[in-house]
C-alpha positions, 0 to 999 in steps of 0.5 A: 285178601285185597282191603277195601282201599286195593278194591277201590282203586282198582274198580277207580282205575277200571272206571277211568279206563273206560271213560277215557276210551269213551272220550277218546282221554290221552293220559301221559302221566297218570300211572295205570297198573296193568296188574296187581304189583307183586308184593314188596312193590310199593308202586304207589310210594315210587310213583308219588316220589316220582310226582314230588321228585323225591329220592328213590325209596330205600325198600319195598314193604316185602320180598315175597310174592302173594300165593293166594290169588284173590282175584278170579282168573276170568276177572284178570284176564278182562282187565289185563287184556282191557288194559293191554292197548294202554300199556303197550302205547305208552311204552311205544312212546317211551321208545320213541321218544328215546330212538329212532325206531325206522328201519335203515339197514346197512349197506353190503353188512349183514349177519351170519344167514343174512339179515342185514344188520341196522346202522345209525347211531339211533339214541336221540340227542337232548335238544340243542347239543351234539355228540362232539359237545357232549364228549367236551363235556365232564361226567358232573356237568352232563349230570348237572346240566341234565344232558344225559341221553334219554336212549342211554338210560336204563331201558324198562320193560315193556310193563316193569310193574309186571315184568316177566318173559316176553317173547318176540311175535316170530318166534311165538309164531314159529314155536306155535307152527311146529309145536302147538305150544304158544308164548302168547302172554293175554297182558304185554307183547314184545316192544323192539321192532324186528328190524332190531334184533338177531336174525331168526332162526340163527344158525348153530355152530358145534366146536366139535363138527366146523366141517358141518357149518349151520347144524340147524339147517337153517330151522328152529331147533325144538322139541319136534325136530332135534332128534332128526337133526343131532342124531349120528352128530352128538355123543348121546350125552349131549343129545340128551341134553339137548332134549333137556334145553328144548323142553318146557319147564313151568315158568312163572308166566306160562304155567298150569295154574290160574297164576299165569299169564297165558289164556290156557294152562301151560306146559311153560319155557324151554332154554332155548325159548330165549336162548334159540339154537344155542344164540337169542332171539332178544326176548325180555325178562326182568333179573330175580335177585332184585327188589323192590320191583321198580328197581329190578333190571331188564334182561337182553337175553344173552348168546350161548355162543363160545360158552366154553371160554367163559368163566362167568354166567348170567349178565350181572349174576357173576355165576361160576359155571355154566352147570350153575347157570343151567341150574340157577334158570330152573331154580331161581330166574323162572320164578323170579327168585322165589322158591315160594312161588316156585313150589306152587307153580311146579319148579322143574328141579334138575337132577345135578350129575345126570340133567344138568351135567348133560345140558351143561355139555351141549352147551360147551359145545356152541361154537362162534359164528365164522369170521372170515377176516380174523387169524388165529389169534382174534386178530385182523388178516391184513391181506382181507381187511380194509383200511377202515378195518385195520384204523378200527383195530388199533384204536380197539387196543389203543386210544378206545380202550375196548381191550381193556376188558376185550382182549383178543382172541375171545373179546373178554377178560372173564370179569365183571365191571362197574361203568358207574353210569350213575355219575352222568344223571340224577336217579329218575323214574323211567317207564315204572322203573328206578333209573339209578345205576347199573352196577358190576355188568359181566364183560360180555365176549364180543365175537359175533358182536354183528349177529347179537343185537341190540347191545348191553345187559338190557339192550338199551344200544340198538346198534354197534353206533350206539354202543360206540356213542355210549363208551365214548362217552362213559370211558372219557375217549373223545373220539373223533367222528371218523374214528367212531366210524373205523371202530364199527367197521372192525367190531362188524369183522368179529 
């Protein structure tokens, strides 16, 4: 049950609500919980160390989530959704203060059906200093000086005190058009503009059937049409599985109790809700295997594209196989890492010889997207390249450094990485977060890089600009100006 202090600071918070719409108050630092903070999340201890600029707090008060709720559903829903234009705001004003959010497509570049792709490096740079001065520069002195850009930070979730699945408004309208089932959440919408992520609906490609190009026929593979679609195309293992990968799981959000985040009762997510048509659509969730909550990283829903020649799964998870990552989501990532609240919510548990082995065997068979300039060997076919294209082909494998851990022909070494990003700033309270480093990241494959915006574990990179701006200076390169434009130009060709 909440104490009389948790009562009183809520009604406190729904009283300065509607004072503040009444006289039009614009609060910038004032901390409004859009929702109970999920135990072992002392957002009160992290947002009074932020005011006194104290250190991070070393552990929250517990692990666990509460299983009762006190609160009525009818009352959660008025105050979350009371609270939504406030939360969303603030976080929009985080975004621009971090990037430059207008919509400049690049000329005669788009992805694989044809949405054209952003160009621009898009992360705004402190006042008073140049991408060149920056790279000049030492790790200790752009962290002394404060000089790290905002855009480069760890990105937030639209609301990290709450966090879970947010999903983007076209495929919530999409999925809702031929299924009826909808991803609206009542508390948070989805914060990139569209302009910024992968095109939608992407096409699918099957390593078993390339004379076949897009199996998707340009639609959004679910539950109402996978049949028409895949029957007399995959074995009917695979086409198993595939049902399995569209069908709706509870989940921690979308679920049939009053715990949720949907007006009514829920049948839950599919895989392939984030994972659509074997890519992604960006859709945001925050990890499971984090706490306190202010320390939990966001999610940029990965591609499921050339599974098969990876040996790792799940961006930071180092997970061995891809039937473990089918099974992990299910289990574990739905429901935030907790079994407690998995059991009350309804965790689908799949049946490992049988459900998972045949999901896992659809995937294997994702393909990557064509790459009409690229040999056999991942390389670039002089005879169709540009200038531009080749320059940024030897400096990949040279002075950049990318095929370090980006060989070809797949653009990965199957490992993780530390980038130890830490050494550029001081820990630092972003958006209801701890900004205080990234740990080992899994080296993501870079074929069909183009199609797969925005970039990072937790898409903080909103173009290939400024990924390029980010290892240039994470990795020490100084990179010249043209030299940065040759490497975009050869990552568009993979």
């Amino acid at each position: 049950m909440k104490t009389r202090v948790q009562v009183s600071r809520t009604a406190w918070v729904a009283a300065v609500l509607a004072v503040s719409a009444l006289l039009g108050w614009k609060w910038t630092h004032l901390e409004l919980d859009a929702a109970p903070p999920l135990a072992g999340t002392p957002q009160n201890e992290a947002g009074a160390a932020k005011d006194r600029g104290a250190a991070p707090p070393k552990r929250g008060t517990t692990s666990y989530a509460p299983v009762a709720m006190a609160e009525p559903f009818h009352e959660l829903v008025r105050r979350m959704s009371a609270a939504k234009p406030i939360v969303m705001r603030k976080h929009r004003e985080l975004l621009e203060e971090r990037y430059d959010l207008s919509n400049r497509p690049a000329r005669g570049v788009t992805m694989s059906r044809g949405k054209p792709i952003q160009e621009g490096v898009r992360v705004k740079l402190p006042l008073g200093v140049t991408w060149e001065e920056l790279s000049e520069m030492s790790p200790e002195e752009i962290k002394h000086r404060g000089l790290w850009p905002k855009g480069f930070l760890p990105l937030p979730h639209p609301n990290h005190a709450e966090g879970g699945m947010v999903f983007p408004l076209h495929h919530i309208l999409e999925l809702k058009r031929q299924t009826g089932r909808d991803l609206t959440r009542f508390d948070l919408d989805f914060d990139l503009p569209e302009h910024f992520l992968p095109e939608y609906p992407p096409p699918m490609y099957l390593t078993t059937r390339t004379d076949l190009g897009d199996v998707s026929r340009g639609q959004l593979v679910t539950l109402a049409n996978y049949y028409e679609l895949f029957n007399g195309i995959l074995n009917p293992k695979q086409l198993e599985g595939l049902r399995l990968l569209v069908t709706p799981f509870p989940q921690q959000q979308f679920n049939a109790t009053a715990d949720r985040r949907s007006l009514r009762p829920h049948r839950g997510v599919s895989c392939f809700d984030c994972h659509v048509n074997g890519h992604t659509n960006a859709a945001t969730h925050l990890v499971g295997d984090i706490r306190p909550q202010e320390f939990r990283h966001r999610i940029d829903t990965p591609s499921l594209r050339g599974v098969n020649i990876q040996r790792l799964f799940g961006s930071q998870r180092a997970l061995k196989t891809i039937e473990d990552f089918t099974e992990f989501e299910q289990r574990a990532a739905y429901f935030d890492g907790d079994p407690v609240i998995a059991t009350k919510k309804g965790v689908n548990v799949l049946e490992r010889g049988s459900q998972v082995h045949f999901m896992a065997e659809f995937q294997a068979i994702l393909d990557f997207p064509p790459a009409p300039k690229l040999r056999w060997d991942g390389k670039l076919d002089p005879a169709k390249a540009t200038a531009a294209e080749l320059r940024g082909q030897e400096l990949f494998f040279g002075k950049a450094k990318c095929a370090v851990c980006h060989p070809a022909p797949y653009y990965t070494d199957n490992l993780m990485h530390n980038l130890r990003t830490e050494r550029f700033y001081k820990p630092q309270w972003v958006g209801g977060r701890w900004a205080a480093g990234d740990g080992p990241i899994k080296t993501f494959t870079l074929r069909g890089i183009k199609d797969s915006p925005p970039y990072l574990h937790d898409g903080r990179l909103l173009t290939l600009e400024d990924t390029v701006e980010f290892f240039n200076l994470v990795l020490e390169l100084k990179l010249t100006p043209q030299e940065k434009k040759d490497l975009v130009a050869f990552l568009r060709c993979l």
